[in-house]
PABA-862940 format. One record per residue (C-alpha): residue number from 1; residue in one letter; x, z, y. Coordinates in steps of 0.5 Angstrom, whole numbers. Layout:
# residues N
NUM:A:X:Z:Y .
...
END
This chain:
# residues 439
1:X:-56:-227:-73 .
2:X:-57:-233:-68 .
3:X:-61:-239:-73 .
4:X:-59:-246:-73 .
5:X:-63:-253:-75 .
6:X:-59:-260:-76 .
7:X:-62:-267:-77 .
8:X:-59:-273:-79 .
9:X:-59:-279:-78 .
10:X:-55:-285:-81 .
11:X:-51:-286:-87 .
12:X:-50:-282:-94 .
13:X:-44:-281:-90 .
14:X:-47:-277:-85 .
15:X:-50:-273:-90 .
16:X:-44:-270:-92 .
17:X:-41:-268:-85 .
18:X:-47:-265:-83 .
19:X:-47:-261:-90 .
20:X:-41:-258:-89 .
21:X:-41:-257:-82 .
22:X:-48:-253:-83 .
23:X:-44:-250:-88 .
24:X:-37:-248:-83 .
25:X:-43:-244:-80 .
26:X:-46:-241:-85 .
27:X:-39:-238:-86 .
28:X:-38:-236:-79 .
29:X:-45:-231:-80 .
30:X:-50:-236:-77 .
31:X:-57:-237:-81 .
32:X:-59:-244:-83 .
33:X:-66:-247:-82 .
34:X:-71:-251:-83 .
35:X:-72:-256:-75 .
36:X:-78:-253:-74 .
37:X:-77:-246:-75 .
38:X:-74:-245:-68 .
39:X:-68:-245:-68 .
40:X:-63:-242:-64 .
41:X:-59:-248:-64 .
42:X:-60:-255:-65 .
43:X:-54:-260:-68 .
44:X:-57:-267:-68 .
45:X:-52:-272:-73 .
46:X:-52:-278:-70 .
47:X:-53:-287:-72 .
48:X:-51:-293:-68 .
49:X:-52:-298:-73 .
50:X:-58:-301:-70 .
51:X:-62:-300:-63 .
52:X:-68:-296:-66 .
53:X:-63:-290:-69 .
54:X:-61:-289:-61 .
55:X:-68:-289:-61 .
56:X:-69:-284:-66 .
57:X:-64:-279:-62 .
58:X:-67:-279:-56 .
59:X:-74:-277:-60 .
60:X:-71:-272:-64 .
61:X:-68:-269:-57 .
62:X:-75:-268:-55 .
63:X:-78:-265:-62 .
64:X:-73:-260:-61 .
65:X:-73:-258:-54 .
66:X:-81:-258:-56 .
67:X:-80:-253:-62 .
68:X:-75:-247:-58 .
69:X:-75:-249:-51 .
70:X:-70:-245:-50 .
71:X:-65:-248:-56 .
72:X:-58:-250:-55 .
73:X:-57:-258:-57 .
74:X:-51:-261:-60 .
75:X:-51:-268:-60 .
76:X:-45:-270:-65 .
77:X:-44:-277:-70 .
78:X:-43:-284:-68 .
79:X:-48:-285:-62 .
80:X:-44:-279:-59 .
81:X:-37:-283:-60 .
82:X:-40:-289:-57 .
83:X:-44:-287:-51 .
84:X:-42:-280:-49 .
85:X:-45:-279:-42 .
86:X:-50:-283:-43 .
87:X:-53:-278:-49 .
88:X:-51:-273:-44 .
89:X:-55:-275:-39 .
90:X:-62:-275:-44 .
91:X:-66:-269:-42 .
92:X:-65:-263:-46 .
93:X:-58:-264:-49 .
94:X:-53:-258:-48 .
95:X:-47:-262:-51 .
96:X:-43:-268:-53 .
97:X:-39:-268:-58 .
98:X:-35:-275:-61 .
99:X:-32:-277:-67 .
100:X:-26:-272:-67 .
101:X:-29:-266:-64 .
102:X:-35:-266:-69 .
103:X:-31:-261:-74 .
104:X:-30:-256:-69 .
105:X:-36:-255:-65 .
106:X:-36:-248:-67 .
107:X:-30:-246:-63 .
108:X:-31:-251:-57 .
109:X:-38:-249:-55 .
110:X:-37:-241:-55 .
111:X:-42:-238:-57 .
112:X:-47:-243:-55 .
113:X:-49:-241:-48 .
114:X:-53:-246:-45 .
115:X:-49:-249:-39 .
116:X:-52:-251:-32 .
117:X:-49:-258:-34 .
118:X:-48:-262:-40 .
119:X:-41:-261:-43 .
120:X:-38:-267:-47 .
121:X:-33:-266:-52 .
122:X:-30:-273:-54 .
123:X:-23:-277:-56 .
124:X:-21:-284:-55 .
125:X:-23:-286:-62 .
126:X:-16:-289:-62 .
127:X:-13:-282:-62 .
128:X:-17:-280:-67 .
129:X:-13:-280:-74 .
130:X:-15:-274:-78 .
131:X:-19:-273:-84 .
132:X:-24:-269:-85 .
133:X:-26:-266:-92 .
134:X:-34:-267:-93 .
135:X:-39:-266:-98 .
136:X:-46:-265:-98 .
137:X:-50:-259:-102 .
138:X:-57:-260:-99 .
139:X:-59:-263:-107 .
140:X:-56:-258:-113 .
141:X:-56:-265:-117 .
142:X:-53:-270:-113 .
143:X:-48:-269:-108 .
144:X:-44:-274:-103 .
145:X:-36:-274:-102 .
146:X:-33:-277:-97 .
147:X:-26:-280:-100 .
148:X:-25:-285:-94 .
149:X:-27:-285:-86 .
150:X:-26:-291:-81 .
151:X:-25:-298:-81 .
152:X:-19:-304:-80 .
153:X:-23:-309:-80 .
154:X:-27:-313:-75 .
155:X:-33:-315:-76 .
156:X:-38:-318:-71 .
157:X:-44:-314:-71 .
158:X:-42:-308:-72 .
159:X:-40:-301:-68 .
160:X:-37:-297:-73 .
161:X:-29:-298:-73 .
162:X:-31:-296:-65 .
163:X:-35:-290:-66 .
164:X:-31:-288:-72 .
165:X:-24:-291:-72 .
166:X:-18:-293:-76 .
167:X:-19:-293:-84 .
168:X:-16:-286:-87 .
169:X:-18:-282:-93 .
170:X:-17:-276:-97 .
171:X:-11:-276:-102 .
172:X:-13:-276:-109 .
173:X:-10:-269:-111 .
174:X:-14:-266:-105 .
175:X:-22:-270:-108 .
176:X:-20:-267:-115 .
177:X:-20:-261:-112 .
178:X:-26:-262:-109 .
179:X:-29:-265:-114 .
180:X:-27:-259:-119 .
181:X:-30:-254:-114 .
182:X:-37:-258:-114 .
183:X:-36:-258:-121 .
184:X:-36:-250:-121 .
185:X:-44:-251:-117 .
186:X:-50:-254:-121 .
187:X:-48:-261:-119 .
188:X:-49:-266:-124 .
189:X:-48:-272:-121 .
190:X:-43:-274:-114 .
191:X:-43:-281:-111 .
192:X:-36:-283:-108 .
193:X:-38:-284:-100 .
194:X:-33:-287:-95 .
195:X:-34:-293:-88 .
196:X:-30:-297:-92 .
197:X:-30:-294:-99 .
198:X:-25:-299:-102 .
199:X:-20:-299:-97 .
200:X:-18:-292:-100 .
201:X:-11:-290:-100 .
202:X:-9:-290:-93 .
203:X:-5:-284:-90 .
204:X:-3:-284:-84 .
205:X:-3:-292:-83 .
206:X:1:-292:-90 .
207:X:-2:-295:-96 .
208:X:0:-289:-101 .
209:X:-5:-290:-107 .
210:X:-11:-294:-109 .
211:X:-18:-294:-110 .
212:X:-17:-295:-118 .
213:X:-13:-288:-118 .
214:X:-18:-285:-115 .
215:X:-23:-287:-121 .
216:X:-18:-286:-126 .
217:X:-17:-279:-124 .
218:X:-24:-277:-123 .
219:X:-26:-280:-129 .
220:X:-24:-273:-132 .
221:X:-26:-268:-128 .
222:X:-30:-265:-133 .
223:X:-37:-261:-131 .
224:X:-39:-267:-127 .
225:X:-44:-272:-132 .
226:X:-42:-278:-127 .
227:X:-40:-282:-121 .
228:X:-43:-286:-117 .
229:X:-39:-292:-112 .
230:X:-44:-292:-106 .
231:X:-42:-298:-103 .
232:X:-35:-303:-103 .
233:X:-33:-309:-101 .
234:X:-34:-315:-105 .
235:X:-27:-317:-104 .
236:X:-24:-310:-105 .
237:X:-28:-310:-112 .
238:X:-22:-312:-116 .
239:X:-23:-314:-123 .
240:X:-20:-308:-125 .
241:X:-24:-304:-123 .
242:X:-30:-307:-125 .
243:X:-26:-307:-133 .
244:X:-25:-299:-132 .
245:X:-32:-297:-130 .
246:X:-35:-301:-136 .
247:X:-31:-296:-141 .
248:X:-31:-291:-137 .
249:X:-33:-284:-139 .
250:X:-37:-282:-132 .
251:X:-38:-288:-127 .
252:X:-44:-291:-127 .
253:X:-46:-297:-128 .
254:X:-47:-299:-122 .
255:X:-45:-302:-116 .
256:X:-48:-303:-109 .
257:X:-45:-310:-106 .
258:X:-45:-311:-98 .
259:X:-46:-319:-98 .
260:X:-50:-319:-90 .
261:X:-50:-327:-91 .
262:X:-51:-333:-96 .
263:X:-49:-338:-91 .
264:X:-41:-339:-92 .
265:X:-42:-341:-85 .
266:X:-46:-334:-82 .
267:X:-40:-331:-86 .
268:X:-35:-334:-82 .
269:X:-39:-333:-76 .
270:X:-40:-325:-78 .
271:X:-31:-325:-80 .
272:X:-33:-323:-86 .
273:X:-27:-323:-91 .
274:X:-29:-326:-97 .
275:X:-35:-333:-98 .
276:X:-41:-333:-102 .
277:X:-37:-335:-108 .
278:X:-33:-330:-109 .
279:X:-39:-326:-109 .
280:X:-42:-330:-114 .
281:X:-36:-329:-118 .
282:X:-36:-322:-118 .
283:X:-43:-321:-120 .
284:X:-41:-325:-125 .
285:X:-36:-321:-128 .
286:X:-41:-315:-127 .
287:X:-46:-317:-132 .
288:X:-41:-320:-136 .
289:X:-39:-314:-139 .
290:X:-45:-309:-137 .
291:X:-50:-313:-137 .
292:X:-55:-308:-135 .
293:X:-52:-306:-129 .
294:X:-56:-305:-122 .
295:X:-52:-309:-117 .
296:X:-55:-307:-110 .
297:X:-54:-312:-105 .
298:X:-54:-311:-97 .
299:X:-56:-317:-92 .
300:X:-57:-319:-84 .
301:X:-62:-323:-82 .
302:X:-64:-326:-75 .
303:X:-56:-327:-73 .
304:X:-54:-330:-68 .
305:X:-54:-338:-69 .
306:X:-57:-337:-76 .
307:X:-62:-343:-77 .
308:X:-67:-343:-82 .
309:X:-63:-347:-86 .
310:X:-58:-342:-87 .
311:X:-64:-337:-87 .
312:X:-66:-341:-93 .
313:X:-58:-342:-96 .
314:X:-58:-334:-96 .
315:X:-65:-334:-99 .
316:X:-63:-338:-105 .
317:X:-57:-336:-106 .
318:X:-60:-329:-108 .
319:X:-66:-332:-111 .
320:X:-60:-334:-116 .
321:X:-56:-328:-116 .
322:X:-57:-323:-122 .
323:X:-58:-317:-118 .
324:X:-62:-312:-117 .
325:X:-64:-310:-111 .
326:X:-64:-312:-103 .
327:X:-63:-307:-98 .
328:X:-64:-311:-92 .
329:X:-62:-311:-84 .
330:X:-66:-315:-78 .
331:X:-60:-316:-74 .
332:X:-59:-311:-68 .
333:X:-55:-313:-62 .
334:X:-50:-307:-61 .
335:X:-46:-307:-54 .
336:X:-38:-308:-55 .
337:X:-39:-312:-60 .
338:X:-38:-320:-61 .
339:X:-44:-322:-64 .
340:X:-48:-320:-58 .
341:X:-44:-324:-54 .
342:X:-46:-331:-59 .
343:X:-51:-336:-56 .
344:X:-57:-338:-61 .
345:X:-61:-331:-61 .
346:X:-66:-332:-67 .
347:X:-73:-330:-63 .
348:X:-75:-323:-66 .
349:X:-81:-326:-69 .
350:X:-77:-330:-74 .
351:X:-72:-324:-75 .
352:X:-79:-320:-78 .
353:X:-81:-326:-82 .
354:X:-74:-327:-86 .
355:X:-74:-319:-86 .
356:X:-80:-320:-90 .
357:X:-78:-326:-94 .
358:X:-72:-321:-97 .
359:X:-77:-315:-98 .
360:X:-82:-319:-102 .
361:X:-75:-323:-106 .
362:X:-72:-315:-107 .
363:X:-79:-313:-110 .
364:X:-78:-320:-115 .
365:X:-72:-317:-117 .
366:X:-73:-310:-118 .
367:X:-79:-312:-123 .
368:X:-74:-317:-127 .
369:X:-69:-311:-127 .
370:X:-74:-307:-130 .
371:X:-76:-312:-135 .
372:X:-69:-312:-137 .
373:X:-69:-305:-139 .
374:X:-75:-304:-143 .
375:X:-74:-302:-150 .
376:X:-66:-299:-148 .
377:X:-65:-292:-148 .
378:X:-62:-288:-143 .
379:X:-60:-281:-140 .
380:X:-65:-279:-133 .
381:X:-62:-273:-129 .
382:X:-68:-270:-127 .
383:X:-69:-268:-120 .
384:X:-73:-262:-114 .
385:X:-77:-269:-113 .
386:X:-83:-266:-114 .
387:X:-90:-271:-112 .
388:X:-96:-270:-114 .
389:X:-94:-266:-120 .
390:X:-89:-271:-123 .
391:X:-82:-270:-121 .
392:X:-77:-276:-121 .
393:X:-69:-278:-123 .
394:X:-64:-283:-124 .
395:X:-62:-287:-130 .
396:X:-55:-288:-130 .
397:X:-56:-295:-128 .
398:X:-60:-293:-122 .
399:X:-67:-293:-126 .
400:X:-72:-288:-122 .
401:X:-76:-285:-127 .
402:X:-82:-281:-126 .
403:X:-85:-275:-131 .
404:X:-89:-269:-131 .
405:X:-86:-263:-128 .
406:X:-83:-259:-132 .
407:X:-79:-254:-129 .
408:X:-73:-254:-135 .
409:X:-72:-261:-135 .
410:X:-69:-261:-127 .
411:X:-62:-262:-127 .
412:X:-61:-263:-133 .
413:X:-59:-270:-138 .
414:X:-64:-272:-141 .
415:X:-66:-278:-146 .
416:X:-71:-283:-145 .
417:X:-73:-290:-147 .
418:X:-76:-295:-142 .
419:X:-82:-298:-146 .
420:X:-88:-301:-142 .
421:X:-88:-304:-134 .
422:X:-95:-301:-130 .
423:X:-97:-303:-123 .
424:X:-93:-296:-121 .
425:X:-87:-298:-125 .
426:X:-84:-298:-131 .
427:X:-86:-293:-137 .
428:X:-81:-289:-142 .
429:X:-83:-285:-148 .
430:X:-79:-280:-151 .
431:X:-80:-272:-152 .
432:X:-82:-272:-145 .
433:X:-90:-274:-145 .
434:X:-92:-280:-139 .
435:X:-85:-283:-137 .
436:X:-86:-287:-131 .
437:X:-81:-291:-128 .
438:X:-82:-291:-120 .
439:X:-81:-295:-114 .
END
């Protein structure tokens, strides 16, 4: 029985592919294990969003080649849709396989015989119209389920409608059916994962149902405690939609929110599809009706052109914003892409500086959230997070919660209520001795 090793890098997206991917080769009689437990077999799942995740692949190819010399190693994922022969000329790779070939790697690499040169497996991304099923299953609590895949839009910095395609989804009958499956493992949670999550409902170039019908549905799957919505876009995030996750029996309160700018002006820069006003009105309408829901928030510093006044606008736009946490990004310049052609690049140094202005901005933020949910009682779903004797897990409303390990309380709903902030977080008394909130 030949063992193979996967990493991954990137998105929850990622993770969901490269777990079932891992699990069609379970199915076909091969062991899976840890990276360094010399594998046979080596599939590297790869990112293109930034240069330091091409950086990334190329380590891992010589950590692997390290650890079982004689290994085979498959590149898959967006970096081996955009760059296959240059991936195929890094030392020690075996094969390359793009967007389309990925799901199949079993069948084309025959046996996983190392060839005399590297064989490269890959589609023109505009020929690529299949949708993939996938789930991950690496965590028995949580699990990530594609319902969506490519692009339509176009955005100046960004490579993904390149390495991954045309917007496509599942159908509704099909991720109920994969849902109820989930729902018979010991998964309580599932967190709804796509390219362009909101744009759900195109089959084959059709928009045949909506992103609000997919909610609806799985709102009644039972044996799943709750869902989660990774990322959408605020012009995507319809009024409807945030009224029925405010009443809804299983999706959390909780939204994360691409915004990437707070200058009208670097968003047009950017050709993205809304400005900062709707933005602000749907954070607003949020908080309206769910006043403690978490709202995370994505933003691009360092874009081309962006001046310290933009820089500064972005700032005080979020300053203001009633959300709670920033995921921030040092912009990146990614071949084929129109904002690597735009005049005014912003020195690296200024680029870490106003990275660093956000990362202490989304500190202030989080804090305040906390604050704001101190004496409420909410439901942790506890999880194998184990650190220094404690364990972790998430409130419906995306708190972390950390407590004293007890092996009866993974995975399963449990009451707490949140009642002191400390240096490491906030704490929450209930049945459970020495609930802490963690960073």
């Amino acid at each position: 029985m030949k063992k193979v090793a996967f990493y991954t890098l990137g998105c929850k997206l990622n993770f969901s592919e490269t777990s079932t991917i891992a699990r069609k080769f379970e199915d076909s009689g091969y062991r899976k294990v840890d990276f360094t437990d010399t594998p046979d077999i080596f599939i590297i799942n790869t990112c293109s969003v930034t240069e330091n995740a091409d950086k990334k692949c190329k380590k891992v190819v010589r950590e692997a080649r390290a650890i079982s010399p004689n290994a085979y190693v498959a590149i898959i994922g967006c970096y081996a849709q955009l760059k296959p022969k240059e991936i195929a000329e890094i030392p020690g790779v075996d094969a390359v396989l793009g967007a389309s070939e990925k799901f199949r790697l079993i069948e084309l690499l025959d046996g996983f015989k190392r060839p005399e040169q590297p064989q490269v497996f890959n589609t023109e991304i505009t020929e690529v119209k299949k949708f993939n099923t996938s789930y991950s299953l690496f965590d028995r609590t949580r699990t990530f389920l594609k319902v969506q895949d490519g692009c339509d839009y176009s955005c100046s910095f960004c490579t993904i409608p390149l390495a991954r395609g045309n917007s496509r989804s599942d159908s509704i009958e099909n991720i109920l059916k994969t849902a109820n499956e989930i729902a018979r493992t010991e998964v309580k949670e599932i967190v709804l994962t796509g390219v362009n999550t909101g744009d759900f409902g195109l089959q084959e170039g059709e928009r045949k149902e909506r992103f609000l019908d997919l909610v609806k549905a799985l709102d009644e799957v039972e044996g799943i405690e709750r869902f989660r919505i990774s990322s959408i876009e605020p012009n995507l995030l319809h009024d409807e939609i945030i009224e029925f996750v405010a009443k809804a029996r299983r999706f959390a309160p909780h939204f994360h929110i691409p915004l990437q700018s707070g200058s009208n002006k670097i968003l047009k820069m950017m050709r993205r599809r809304y400005q900062r006003e709707l933005y602000a009105a749907r954070v607003t309408k949020i908080k309206s009706i769910m006043p403690l829901a978490c709202i995370g928030v994505d933003v691009i510093v360092g874009f081309p052109g962006e001046t310290q006044e933009d820089f500064l606008e972005t700032y005080r736009f979020l300053n203001e914003l009633d959300i709670s946490y920033l995921h921030v990004f040092t912009y990146s310049e990614r071949e084929n892409t129109l904002a690597s052609t735009m005049p005014d690049s912003v020195p690296a140094k200024t680029r870490h500086e106003r990275s660093t202005m956000l990362h202490s901005l989304s500190d202030k933020k989080r804090r305040a959230f906390y604050e704001a949910n101190l004496g409420k009682e909410f439901t942790v779903l506890f999880e194998n997070d184990i650190e220094e004797g404690q364990m972790h897990g998430f409130t419906e409303n995306y708190v972390r919660v950390a407590a004293k390990y007890d092996p009866v309380l993974i995975n399963e709903p449990k009451k707490v209520r949140l009642q002191s902030i400390t240096p490491n977080g906030v704490g929450a008394i209930s049945e459970i001795d020495d609930v802490v909130l963690s960073h």
